[in-house]
GUTOR-403691 format. One record per residue (C-alpha): x, y, z. Coordinates in nm, 2 decimals. Example, Ala and Ser with C-alpha at 12.3 -4.5 7.8 and 13.67 -1.06 7.14 Angstrom:
<recs>
     c1     c2     c3
   1.23  -0.45   0.78
   1.37  -0.11   0.71
</recs>
This chain:
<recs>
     c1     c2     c3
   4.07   7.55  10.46
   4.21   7.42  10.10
   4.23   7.02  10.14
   4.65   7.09   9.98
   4.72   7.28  10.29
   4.93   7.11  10.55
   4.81   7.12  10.92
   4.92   6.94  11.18
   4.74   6.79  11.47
   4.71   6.51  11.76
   4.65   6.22  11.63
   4.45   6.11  11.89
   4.23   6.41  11.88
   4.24   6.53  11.57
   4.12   6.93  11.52
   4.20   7.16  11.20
   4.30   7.48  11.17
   4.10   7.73  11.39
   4.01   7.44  11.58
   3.75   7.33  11.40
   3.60   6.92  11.45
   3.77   6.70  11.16
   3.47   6.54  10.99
   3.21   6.84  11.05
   3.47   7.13  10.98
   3.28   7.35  11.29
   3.41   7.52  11.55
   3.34   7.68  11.91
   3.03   7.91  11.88
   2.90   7.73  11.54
   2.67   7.47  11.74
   2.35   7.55  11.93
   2.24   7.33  12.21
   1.96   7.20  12.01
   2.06   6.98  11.73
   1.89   6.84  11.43
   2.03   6.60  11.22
   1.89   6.45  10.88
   2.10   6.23  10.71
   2.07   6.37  10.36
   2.27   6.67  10.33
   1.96   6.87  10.15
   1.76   6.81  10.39
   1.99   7.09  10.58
   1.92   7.34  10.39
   1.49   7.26  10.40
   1.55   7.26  10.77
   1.71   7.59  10.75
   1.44   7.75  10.57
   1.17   7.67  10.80
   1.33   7.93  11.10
   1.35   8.25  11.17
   1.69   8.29  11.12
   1.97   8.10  10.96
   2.37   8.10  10.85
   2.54   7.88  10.73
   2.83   7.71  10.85
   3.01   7.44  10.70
   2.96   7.18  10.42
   3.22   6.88  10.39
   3.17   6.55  10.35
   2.78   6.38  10.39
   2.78   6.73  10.69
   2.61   7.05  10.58
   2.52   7.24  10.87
   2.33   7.57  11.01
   2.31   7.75  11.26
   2.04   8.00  11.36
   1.72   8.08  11.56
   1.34   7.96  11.59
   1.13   8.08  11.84
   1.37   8.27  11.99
   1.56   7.97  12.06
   1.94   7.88  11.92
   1.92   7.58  11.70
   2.16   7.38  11.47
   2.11   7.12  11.21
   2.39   6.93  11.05
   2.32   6.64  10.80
   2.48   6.29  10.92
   2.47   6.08  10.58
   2.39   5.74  10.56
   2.44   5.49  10.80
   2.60   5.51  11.16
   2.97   5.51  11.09
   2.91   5.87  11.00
   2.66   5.94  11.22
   2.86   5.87  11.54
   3.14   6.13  11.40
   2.89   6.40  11.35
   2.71   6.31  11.71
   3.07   6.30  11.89
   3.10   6.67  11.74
   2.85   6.86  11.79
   2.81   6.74  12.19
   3.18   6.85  12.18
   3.06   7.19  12.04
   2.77   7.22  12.26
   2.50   6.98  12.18
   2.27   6.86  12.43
   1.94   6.81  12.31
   1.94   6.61  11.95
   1.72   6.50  11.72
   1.72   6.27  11.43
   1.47   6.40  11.13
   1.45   6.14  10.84
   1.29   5.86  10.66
   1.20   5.51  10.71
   1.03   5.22  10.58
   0.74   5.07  10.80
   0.69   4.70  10.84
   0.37   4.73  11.03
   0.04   4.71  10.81
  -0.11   4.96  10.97
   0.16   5.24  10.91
   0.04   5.45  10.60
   0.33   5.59  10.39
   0.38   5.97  10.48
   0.28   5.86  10.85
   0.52   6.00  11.10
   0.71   5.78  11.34
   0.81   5.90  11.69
   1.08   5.68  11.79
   1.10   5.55  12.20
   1.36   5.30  12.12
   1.57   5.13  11.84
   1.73   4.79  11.75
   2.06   4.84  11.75
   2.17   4.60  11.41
   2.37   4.95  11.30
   2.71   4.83  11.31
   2.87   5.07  11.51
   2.70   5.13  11.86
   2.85   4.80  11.94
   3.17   4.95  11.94
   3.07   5.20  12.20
   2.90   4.92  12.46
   2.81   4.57  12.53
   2.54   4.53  12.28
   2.29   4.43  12.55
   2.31   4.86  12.63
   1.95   4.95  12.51
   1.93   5.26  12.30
   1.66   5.46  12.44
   1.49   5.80  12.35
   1.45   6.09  12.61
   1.11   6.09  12.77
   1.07   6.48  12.74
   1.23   6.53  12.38
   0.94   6.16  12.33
   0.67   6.38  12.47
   0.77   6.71  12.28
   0.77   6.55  11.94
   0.45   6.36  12.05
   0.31   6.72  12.12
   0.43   6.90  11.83
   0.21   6.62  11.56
  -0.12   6.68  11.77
  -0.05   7.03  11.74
  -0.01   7.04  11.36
  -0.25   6.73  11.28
   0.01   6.46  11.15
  -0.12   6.10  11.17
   0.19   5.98  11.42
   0.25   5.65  11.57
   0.54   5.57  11.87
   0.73   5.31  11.92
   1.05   5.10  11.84
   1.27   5.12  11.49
   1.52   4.87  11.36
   1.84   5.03  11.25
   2.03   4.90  11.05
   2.41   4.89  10.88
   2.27   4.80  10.54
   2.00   4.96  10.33
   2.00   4.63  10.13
   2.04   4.27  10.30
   2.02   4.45  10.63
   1.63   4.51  10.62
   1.59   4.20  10.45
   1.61   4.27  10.09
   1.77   4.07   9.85
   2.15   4.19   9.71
   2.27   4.23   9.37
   2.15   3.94   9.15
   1.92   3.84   9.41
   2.16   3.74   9.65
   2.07   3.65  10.03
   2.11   3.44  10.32
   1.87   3.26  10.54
   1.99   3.47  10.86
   1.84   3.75  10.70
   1.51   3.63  10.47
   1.31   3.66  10.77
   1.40   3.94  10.90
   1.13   4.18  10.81
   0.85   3.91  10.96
   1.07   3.85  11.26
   1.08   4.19  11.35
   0.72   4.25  11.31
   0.61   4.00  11.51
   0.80   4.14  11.82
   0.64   4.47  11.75
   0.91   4.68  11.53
   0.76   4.94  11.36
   1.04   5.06  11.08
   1.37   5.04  10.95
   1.63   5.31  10.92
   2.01   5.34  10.95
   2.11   5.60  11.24
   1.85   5.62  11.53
   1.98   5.32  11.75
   2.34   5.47  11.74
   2.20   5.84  11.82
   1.98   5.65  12.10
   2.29   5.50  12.27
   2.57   5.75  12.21
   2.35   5.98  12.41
   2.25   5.75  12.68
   2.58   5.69  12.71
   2.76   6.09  12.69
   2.42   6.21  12.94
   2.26   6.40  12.66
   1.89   6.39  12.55
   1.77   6.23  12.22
   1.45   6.21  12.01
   1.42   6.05  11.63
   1.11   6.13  11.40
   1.13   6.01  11.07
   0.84   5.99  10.77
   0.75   5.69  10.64
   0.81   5.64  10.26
   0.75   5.30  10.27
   0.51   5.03  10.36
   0.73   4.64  10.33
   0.39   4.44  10.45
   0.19   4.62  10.19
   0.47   4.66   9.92
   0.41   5.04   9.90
   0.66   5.30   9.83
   0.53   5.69   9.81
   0.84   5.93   9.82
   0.76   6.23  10.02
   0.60   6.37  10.32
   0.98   6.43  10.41
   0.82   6.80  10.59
   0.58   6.65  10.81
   0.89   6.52  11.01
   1.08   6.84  10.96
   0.77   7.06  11.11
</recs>
């Protein structure tokens, strides 16, 4: 639909023409039960090419999405950008299409020594310093993985022989001074310039941006969720390798 157009709508609920979801432009029949979501839109279309079949379905805003099959099974993936204000739209729209099983696939940076960059993470729980799962529930709500979908991703690295560890990520509302770097010309504040050891010494494996909000949203809605992410960073040893992004898409 040409952004010009006029359509009119509930404010409260807001749909577009044909009834498809505002911010992910899908509609009934375009989601699969089984949801990935990456934040970086390319990431979509990598996903994509790794299954049997594949269509595409929309692409507006930080949400590209496809639908298609693997195994036999209906899946869907639809990018959520950066950060959790976006990811919560994308997550409240696909469970409204369908959803019930998703799955964040993405980066991270470790904080713990012994995480090598291009090591996979299997998340079981997050810090919820994202910024907008506190608008959803007291902030003492933990955000939780699903055992099984835990288990299945646990399964799935022995299978294909990637060096995996399990635990609990930090997300985060900031890229920057929310994991503890510095800002622009070096700015910071002592709430945040001990973040990274802080963390570390309770046992936090990573940062990353969406996971804690996927974690509660579901917990919350009765769905199931799992997060896997690729390290492409190592903050204790000062190491940054890009790549590896496929080890957490297989």
């Amino acid at each position: 639909m040409s952004e010009n157009k006029v359509w009119k709508s509930e404010a409260e609920k807001p749909v577009m023409e044909g009834g498809l979801q505002y911010h992910i432009r899908c509609g009934n029949g375009d989601v699969e039960r089984y949801c990935l979501l990456p934040g970086d839109p390319e990431r979509s279309d990598m996903i994509a090419d790794m299954w049997d079949e594949k269509r595409f379905v929309a692409n507006y805003r930080e949400h590209r999405t496809f639908s298609g099959k693997i195994g036999g099974a209906g899946i869907t993936v639809c990018s959520t950008g950066a950060g959790s204000g976006s990811t919560t739209s994308a997550i409240e729209e696909v469970i409204a299409l369908g959803a019930d099983t998703l799955i964040r696939v993405g980066s991270c940076g470790a904080i713990q020594e012994y995480i090598d960059c291009g090591d996979v993470i299997i998340h079981s729980g997050a810090v919820r310093h994202d910024g907008s799962s506190n608008l959803y529930v007291d902030q003492a709500y933990p955000a939780f993985a699903d055992y099984m979908v835990t288990a299945a991703l646990v399964e799935a690295a022995e299978q294909l022989d990637i060096p995996y560890h399990i635990g609990v990520s930090c997300s985060t509302g900031s890229w920057y001074c929310g994991q503890g770097r510095p800002g622009y010309n070096n700015y910071t504040q002592s709430f945040f310039e001990h973040k990274v050891e802080d963390l570390r010494k309770a046992g936090v494996m990573n940062f990353e941006m969406e996971t804690s909000a996927l974690f509660t949203l579901c917990g919350l809605y009765g769905k199931r969720a799992g997060s896997v992410c690729t390290a492409f960073a190592n903050r204790k040893k000062d190491q940054f390798q890009y790549g590896g992004i496929e080890r957490s898409i297989q």
